[in-house]
C-alpha positions as semicolon CSV with decimal commas, in nm:
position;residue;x (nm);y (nm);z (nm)
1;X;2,779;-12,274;-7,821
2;X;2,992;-12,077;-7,617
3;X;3,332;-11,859;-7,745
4;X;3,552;-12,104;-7,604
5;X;3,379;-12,437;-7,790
6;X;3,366;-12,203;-8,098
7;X;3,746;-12,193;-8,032
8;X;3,856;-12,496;-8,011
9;X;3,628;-12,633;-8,340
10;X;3,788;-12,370;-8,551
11;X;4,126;-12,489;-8,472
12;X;4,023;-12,844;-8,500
13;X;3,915;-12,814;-8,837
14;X;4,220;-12,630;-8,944
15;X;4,404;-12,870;-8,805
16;X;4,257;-13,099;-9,022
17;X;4,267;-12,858;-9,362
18;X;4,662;-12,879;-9,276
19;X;4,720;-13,222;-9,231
20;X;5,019;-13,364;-9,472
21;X;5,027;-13,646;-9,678
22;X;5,096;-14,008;-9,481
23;X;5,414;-14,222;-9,472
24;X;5,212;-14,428;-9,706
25;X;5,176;-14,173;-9,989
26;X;5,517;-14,039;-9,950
27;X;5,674;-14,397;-10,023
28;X;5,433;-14,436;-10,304
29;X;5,605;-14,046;-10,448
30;X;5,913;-14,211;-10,358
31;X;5,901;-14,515;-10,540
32;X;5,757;-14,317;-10,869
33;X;6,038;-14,089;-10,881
34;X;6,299;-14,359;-10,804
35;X;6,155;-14,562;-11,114
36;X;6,171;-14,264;-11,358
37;X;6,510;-14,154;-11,227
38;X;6,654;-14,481;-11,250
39;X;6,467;-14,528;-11,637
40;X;6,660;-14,163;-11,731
41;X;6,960;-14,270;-11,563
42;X;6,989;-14,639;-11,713
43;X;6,965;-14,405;-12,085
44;X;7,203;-14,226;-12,022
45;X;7,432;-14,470;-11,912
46;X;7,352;-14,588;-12,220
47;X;7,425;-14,295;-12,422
48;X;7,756;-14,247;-12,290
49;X;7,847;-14,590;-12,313
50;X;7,766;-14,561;-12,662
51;X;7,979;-14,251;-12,674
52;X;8,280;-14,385;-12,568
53;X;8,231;-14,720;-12,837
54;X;8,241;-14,480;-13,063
55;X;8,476;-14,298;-12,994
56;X;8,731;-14,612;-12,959
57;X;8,654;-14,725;-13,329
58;X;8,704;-14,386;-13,409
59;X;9,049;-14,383;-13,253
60;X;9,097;-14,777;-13,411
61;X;9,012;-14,599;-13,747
62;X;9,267;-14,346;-13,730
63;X;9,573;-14,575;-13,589
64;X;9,512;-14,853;-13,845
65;X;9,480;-14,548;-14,120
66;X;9,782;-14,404;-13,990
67;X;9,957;-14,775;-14,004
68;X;9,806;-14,827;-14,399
69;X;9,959;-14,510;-14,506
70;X;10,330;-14,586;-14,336
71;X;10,238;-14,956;-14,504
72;X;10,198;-14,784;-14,846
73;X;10,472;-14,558;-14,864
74;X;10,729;-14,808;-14,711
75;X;10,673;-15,047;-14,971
76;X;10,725;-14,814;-15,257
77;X;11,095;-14,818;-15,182
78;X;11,166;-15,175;-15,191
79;X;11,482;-15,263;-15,276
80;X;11,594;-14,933;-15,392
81;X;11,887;-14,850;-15,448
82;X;12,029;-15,177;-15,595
83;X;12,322;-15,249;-15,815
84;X;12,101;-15,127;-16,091
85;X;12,197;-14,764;-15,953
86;X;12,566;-14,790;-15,881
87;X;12,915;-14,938;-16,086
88;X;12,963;-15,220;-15,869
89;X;13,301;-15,289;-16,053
90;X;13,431;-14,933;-15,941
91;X;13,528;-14,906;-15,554
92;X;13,502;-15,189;-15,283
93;X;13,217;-15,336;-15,232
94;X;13,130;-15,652;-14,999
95;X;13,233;-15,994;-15,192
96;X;12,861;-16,056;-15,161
97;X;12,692;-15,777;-15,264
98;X;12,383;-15,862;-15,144
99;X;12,511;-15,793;-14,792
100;X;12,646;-15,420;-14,887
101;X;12,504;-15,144;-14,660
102;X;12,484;-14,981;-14,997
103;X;12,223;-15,234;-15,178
104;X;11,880;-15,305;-15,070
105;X;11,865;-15,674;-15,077
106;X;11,444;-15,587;-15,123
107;X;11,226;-15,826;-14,956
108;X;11,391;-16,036;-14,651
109;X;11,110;-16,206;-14,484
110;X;10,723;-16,257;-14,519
111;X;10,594;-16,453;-14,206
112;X;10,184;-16,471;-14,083
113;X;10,290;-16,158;-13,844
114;X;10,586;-16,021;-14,011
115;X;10,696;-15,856;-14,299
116;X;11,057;-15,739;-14,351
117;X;11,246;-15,553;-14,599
118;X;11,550;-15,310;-14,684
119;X;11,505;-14,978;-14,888
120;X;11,582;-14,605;-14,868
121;X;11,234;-14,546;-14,697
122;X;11,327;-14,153;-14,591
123;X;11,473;-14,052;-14,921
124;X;11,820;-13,998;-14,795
125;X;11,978;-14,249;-15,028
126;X;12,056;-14,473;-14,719
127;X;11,932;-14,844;-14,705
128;X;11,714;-14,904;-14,411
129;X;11,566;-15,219;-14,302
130;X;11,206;-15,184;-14,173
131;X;10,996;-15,446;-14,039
132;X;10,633;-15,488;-13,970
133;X;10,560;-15,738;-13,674
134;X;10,366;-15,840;-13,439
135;X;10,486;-15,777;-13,065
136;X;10,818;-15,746;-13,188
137;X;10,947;-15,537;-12,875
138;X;10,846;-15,842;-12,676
139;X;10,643;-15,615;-12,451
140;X;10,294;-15,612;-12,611
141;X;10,100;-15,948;-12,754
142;X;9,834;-15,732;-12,909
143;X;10,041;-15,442;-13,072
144;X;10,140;-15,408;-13,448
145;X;10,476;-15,227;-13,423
146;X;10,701;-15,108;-13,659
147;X;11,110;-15,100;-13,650
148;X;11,401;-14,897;-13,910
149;X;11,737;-14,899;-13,867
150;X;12,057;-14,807;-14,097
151;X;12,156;-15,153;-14,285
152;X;12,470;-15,231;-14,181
153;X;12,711;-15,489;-14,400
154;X;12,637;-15,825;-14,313
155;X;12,378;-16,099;-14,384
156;X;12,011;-15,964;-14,448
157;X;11,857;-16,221;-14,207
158;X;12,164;-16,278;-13,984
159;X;12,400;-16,016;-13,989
160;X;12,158;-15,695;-13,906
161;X;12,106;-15,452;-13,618
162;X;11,857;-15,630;-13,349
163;X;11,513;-15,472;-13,415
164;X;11,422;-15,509;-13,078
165;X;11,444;-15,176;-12,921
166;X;11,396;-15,020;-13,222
167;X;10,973;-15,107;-13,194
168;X;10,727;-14,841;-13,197
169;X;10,370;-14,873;-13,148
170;X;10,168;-14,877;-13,467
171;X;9,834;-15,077;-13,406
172;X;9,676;-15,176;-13,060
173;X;9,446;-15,407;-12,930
174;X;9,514;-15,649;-13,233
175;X;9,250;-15,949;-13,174
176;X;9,420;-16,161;-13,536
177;X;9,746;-16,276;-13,347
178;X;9,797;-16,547;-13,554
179;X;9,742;-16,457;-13,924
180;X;9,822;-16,031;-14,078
181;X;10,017;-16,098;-14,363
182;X;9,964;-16,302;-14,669
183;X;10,206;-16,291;-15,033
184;X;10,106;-16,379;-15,376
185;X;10,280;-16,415;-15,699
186;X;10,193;-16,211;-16,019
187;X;9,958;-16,488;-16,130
188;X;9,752;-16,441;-15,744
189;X;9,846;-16,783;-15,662
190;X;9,914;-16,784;-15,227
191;X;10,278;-16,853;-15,153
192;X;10,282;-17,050;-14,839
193;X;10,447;-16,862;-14,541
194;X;10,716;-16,834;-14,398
195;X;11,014;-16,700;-14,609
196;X;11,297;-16,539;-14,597
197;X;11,612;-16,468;-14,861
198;X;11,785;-16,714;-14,704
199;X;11,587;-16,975;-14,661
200;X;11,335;-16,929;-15,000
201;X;11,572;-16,729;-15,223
202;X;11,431;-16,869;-15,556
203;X;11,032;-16,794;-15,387
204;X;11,133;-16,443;-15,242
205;X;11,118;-16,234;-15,568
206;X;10,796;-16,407;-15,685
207;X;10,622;-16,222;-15,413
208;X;10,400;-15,932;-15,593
209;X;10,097;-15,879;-15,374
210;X;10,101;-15,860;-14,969
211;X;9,803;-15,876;-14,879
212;X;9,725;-15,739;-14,474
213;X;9,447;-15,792;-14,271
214;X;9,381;-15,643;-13,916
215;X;9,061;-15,676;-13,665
216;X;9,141;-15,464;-13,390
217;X;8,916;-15,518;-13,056
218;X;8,971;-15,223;-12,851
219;X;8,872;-15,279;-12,495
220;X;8,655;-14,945;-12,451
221;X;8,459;-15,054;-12,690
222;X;8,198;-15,231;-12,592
223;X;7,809;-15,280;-12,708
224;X;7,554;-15,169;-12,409
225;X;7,332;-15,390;-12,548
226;X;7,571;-15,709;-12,538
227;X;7,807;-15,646;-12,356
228;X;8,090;-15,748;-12,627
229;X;8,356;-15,567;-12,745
230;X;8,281;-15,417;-13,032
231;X;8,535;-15,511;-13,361
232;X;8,676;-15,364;-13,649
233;X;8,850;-15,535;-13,907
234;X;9,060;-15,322;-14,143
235;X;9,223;-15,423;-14,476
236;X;9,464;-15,376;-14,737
237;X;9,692;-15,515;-15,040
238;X;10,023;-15,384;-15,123
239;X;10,180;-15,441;-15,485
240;X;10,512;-15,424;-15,502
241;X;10,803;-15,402;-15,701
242;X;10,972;-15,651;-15,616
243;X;11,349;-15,613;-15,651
244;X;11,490;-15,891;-15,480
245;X;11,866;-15,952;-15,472
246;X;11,826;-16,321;-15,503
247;X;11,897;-16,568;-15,633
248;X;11,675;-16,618;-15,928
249;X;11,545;-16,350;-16,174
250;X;11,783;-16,079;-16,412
251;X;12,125;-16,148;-16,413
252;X;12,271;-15,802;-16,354
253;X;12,683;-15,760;-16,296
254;X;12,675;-16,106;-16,263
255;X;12,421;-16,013;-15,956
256;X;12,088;-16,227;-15,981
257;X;11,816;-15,941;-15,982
258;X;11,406;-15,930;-16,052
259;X;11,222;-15,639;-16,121
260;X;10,893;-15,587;-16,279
């Protein structure tokens, strides 16, 4: 064999110790790594998905706290200060006393999505009338909001401040549209809603227990595994003292008055 033939065989086989893998083998790699990079990636999609569920019923958690506690220590100041607290036969006072900026009148109105009623709620010793309602700006279906403003002299269900404007925010994403609130008497018997002073004066100071309900479905919640929004209902009962200026109940100054 001469030098060149020697040569050329040398680099023929190292040719051959260098050769690289075929197309074939490559898309085989390929296709491996895309199926375990697409498994990892699918759990964490997963993950963070989960995450951010639960993160939203964390933040539902907190708002419809937030709304229980404002709930709670609203309704401790029903229908204070009433003509239990003043000399109504001193000074001038509105011919119905009732409708005195002075007086809160207590409960005004229970509906399915709203509950209304007139106390000193801040502890200034000014009547405010707060209300509890269900898209009561007008500008959000699935929003709990709550409203105070100054009483002013005038009928409680008439003769008041529009609430209107006065809407904040409490609850979002409020999937029950159509049933929150719910009143008892003292013996737990349902009182059928709605009702308002006006309307129901002698069923108005019967009203002991409120009783709320809310399932909030927050849209960034939502199951990987379903799909669905995930839901959260959250619950509560309010007893009250009830001191309704009526029409039934204590007869106080000649005033019609119930407290218990």
């Amino acid at each position: 064999m001469t030098a060149t033939n020697m040569k050329a065989q040398y680099f023929s086989q190292r040719k051959l110790l260098v050769k690289g893998f075929s197309v074939i083998e490559l898309m085989v790699v390929v296709a491996i790594v895309t199926i375990v990079l697409a498994a990892i990636l699918t759990q964490l999609d997963q993950v963070q998905q989960r995450a951010t569920a639960e993160q939203g019923k964390v933040d539902d958690f907190q708002q419809a706290r937030a709304f229980f506690d404002q709930v709670y220590n609203d309704t401790r100041q029903i229908g204070y200060p009433n003509v239990r607290n003043f000399d109504v036969s001193v000074g001038s006072w509105q011919s119905t006393l009732a409708n005195d900026h002075r007086l809160a009148i207590g409960l005004v109105k229970v509906t399915s999505t709203q509950l209304e009623f007139q106390g000193d709620v801040d502890g200034t010793g000014n009547v405010s009338v707060v209300s509890y309602m269900l898209n009561g700006s007008g500008t959000c279906t699935t929003c709990l909001e709550r409203a105070q403003v100054a009483k002013v002299n005038g009928d409680a269900v008439t003769g008041q401040t529009d609430l209107t404007s006065s809407y904040g925010v409490q609850v979002q994403n409020v999937a029950n549209t159509t049933s929150i609130f719910t009143a008892f008497d003292s013996a737990g018997n349902s009182i059928t809603l709605p009702i308002d002073v006006d309307s129901n004066a002698a069923t108005i100071p019967t009203v002991r227990l409120i009783r709320i309900n809310v399932r909030v479905a927050n849209p960034q919640s939502i199951d990987p595994k379903t799909g669905q929004h995930l839901e959260a209902d959250f619950g509560g009962a309010v007893q009250i003292a009830n001191c309704s200026m009526a029409t039934t109940g204590l007869t106080v100054n000649g005033l019609q008055l119930t407290c218990q």
